[in-house]
Backbone bond lengths (Angstrom), bond angles and torsions (degrees), N, CA, C in turn:
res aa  C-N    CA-C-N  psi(-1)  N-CA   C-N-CA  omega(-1)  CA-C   N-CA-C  phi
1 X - - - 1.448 - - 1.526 108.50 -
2 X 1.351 119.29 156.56 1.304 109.50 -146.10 1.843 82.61 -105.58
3 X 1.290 103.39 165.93 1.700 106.44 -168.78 1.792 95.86 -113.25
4 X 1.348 116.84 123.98 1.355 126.27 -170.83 1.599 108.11 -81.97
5 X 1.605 141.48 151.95 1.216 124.87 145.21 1.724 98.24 -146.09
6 X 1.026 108.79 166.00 1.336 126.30 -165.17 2.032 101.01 -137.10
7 X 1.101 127.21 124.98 1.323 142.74 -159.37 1.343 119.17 93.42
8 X 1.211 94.44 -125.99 1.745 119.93 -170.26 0.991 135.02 44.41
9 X 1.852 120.22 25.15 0.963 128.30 173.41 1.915 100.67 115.64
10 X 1.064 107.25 -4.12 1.752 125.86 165.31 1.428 122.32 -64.14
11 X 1.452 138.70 116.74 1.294 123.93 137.19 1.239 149.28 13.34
12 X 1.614 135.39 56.61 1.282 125.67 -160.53 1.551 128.44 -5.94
13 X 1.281 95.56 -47.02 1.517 110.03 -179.54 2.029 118.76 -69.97
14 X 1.444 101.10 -8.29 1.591 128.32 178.53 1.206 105.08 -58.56
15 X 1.443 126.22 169.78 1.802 138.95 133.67 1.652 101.67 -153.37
16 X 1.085 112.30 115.55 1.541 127.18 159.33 0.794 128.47 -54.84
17 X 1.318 135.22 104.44 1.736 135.01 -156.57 1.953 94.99 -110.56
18 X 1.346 120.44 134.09 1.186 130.25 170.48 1.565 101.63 -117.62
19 X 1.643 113.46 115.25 1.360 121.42 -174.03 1.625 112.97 -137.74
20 X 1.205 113.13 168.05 1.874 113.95 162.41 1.683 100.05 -117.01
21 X 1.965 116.55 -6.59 1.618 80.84 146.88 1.037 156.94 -81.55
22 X 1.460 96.54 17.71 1.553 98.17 -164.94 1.395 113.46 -102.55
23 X 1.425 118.07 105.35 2.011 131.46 -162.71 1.213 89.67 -62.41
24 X 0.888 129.64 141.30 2.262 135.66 158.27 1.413 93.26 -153.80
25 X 1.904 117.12 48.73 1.485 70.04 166.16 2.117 86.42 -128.67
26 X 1.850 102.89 -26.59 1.202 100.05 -174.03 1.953 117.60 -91.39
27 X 1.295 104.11 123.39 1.249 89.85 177.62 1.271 126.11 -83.75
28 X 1.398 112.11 145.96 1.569 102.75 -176.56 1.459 111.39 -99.67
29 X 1.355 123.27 172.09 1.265 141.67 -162.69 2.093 90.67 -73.85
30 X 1.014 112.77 -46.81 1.809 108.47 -174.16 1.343 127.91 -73.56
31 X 1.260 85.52 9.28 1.621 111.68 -173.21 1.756 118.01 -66.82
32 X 1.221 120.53 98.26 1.345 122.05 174.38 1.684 122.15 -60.58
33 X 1.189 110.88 4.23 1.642 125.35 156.78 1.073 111.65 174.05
34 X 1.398 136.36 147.80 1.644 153.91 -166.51 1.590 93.85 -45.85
35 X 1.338 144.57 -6.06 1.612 116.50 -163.72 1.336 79.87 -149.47
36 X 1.839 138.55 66.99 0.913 124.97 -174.63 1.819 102.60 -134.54
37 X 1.906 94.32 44.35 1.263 95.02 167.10 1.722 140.72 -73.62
38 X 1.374 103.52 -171.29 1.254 112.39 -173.81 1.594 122.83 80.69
39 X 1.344 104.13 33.45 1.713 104.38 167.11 1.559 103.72 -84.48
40 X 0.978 130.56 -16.37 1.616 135.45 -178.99 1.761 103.25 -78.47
41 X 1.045 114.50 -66.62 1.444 111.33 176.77 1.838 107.97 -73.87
42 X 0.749 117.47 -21.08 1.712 107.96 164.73 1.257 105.91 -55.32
43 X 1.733 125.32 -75.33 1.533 121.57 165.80 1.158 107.04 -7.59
44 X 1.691 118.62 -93.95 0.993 136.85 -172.14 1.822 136.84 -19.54
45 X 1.828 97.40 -55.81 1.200 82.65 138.77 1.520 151.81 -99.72
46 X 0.863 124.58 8.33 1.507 134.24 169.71 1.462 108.40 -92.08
47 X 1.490 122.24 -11.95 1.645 100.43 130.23 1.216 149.98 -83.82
48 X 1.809 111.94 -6.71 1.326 131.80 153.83 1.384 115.20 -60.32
49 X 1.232 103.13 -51.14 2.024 107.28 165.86 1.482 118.75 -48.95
50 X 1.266 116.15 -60.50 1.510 102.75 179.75 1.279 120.28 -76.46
51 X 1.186 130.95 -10.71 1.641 125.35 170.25 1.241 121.83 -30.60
52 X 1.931 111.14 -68.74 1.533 106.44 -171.11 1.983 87.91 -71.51
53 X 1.492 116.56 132.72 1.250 125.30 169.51 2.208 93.26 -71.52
54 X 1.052 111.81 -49.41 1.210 106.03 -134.78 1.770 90.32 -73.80
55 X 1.343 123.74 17.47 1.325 127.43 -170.89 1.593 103.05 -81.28
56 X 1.474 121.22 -46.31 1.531 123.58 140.94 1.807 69.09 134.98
57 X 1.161 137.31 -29.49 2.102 127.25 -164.38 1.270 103.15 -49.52
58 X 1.704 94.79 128.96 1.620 131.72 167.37 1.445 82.36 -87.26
59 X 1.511 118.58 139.93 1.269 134.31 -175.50 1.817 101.11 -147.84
60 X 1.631 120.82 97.70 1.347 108.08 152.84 1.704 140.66 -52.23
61 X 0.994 92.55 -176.24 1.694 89.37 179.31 1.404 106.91 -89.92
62 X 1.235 107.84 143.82 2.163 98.27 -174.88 1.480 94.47 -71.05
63 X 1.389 91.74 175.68 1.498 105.89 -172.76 1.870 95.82 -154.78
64 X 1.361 108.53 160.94 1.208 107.52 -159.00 2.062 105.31 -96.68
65 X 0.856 136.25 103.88 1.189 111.65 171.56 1.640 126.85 -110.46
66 X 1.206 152.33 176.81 1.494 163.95 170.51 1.601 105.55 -16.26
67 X 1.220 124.37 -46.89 1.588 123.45 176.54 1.236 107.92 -118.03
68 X 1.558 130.69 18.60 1.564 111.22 153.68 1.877 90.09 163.09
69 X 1.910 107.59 -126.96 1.044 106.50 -172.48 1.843 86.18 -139.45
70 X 1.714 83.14 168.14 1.454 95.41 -172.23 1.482 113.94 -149.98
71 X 1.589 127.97 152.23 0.987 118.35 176.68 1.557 116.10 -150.07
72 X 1.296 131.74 138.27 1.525 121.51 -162.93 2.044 115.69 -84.87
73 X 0.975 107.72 113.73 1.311 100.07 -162.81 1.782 93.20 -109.71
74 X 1.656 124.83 143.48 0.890 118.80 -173.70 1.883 104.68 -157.46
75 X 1.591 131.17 148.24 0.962 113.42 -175.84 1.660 125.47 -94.63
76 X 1.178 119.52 123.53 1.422 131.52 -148.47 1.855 96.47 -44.77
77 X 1.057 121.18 147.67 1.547 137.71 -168.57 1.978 110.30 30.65
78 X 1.330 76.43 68.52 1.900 103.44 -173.71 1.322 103.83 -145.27
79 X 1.659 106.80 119.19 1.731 96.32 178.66 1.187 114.45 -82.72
80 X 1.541 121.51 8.24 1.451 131.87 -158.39 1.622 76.70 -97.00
81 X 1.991 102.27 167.90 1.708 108.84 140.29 1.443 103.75 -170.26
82 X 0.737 139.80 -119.95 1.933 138.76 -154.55 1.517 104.06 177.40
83 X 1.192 114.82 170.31 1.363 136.04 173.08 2.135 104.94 -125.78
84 X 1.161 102.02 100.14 1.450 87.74 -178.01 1.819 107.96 -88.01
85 X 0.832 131.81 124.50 1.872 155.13 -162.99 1.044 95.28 -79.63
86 X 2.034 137.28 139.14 1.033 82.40 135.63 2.141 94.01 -144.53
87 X 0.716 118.65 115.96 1.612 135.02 -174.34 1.209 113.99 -90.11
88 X 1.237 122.23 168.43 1.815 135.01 166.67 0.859 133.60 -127.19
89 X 1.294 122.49 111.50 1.606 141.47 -171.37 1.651 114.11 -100.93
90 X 1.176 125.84 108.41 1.186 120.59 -162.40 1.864 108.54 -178.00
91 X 1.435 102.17 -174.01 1.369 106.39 172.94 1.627 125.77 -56.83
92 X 1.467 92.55 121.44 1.850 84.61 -157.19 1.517 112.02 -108.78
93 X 1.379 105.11 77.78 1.537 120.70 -168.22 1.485 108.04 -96.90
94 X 1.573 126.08 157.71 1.551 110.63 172.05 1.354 123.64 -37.59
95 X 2.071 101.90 154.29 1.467 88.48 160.98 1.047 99.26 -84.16
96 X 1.547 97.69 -162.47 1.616 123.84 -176.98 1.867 110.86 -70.17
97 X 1.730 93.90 -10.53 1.802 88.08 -166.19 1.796 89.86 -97.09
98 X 1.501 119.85 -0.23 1.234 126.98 -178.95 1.637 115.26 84.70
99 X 1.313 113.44 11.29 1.682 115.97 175.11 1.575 75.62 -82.03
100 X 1.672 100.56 -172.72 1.271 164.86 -159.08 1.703 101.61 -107.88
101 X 1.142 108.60 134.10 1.741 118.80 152.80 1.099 101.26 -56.35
C-alpha cells in the first residue's frame, strides 16, 4: 500500500506518494526519454479512482509527457477538473542503458 505525505517542501495542491509500484528502473521502447517512468503506477491509480463508481470521477486515459505520465481527472457534472502528474523522485543512479536521469 502506497504511503501518503502531504508537505515537505510540496505544492499545497501536491501529495507524495512513497511506493514499490513505481518501475524506474527498465526503460521501455515508447518511452519519450530514458526517465519517463511511472506508466505502471499511473494505471494503477486510475484504477483505484474508478472503483468507488459512486465517487462520480471522469478519468482520461494517461498519456505520456516530458517528466512522466499524466491523466485528466475531473468530477462528473463539474466544469472544473485537474491534471493528476505523475513523476519520480528518488535515488538517481544509472539506468540500465547507462545514461544519467
Amino acid at each position: 500500500m502506497p504511503l501518503l505525505r502531504r508537505g515537505e517542501g510540496a505544492p499545497d495542491d501536491s501529495i507524495m506518494v512513497e511506493t514499490d509500484l513505481f518501475e524506474h528502473r527498465e526503460v521501455k521502447p515508447h518511452f519519450i526519454n530514458p526517465c519517463c517512468f511511472g506508466e505502471d503506477f499511473t494505471a494503477w491509480v486510475k484504477q483505484e479512482l474508478s472503483r468507488p463508481a459512486d465517487l462520480g470521477f471522469e478519468i482520461s486515459d494517461p498519456i505520456q509527457e516530458d517528466y512522466g505520465w499524466v491523466f485528466g481527472l475531473r468530477v462528473a457534472r463539474t466544469a472544473s477538473g485537474s491534471l493528476f502528474r505523475m513523476s519520480g523522485v528518488g535515488p538517481r543512479k544509472s539506468l540500465p542503458n547507462g545514461s544519467s536521469p
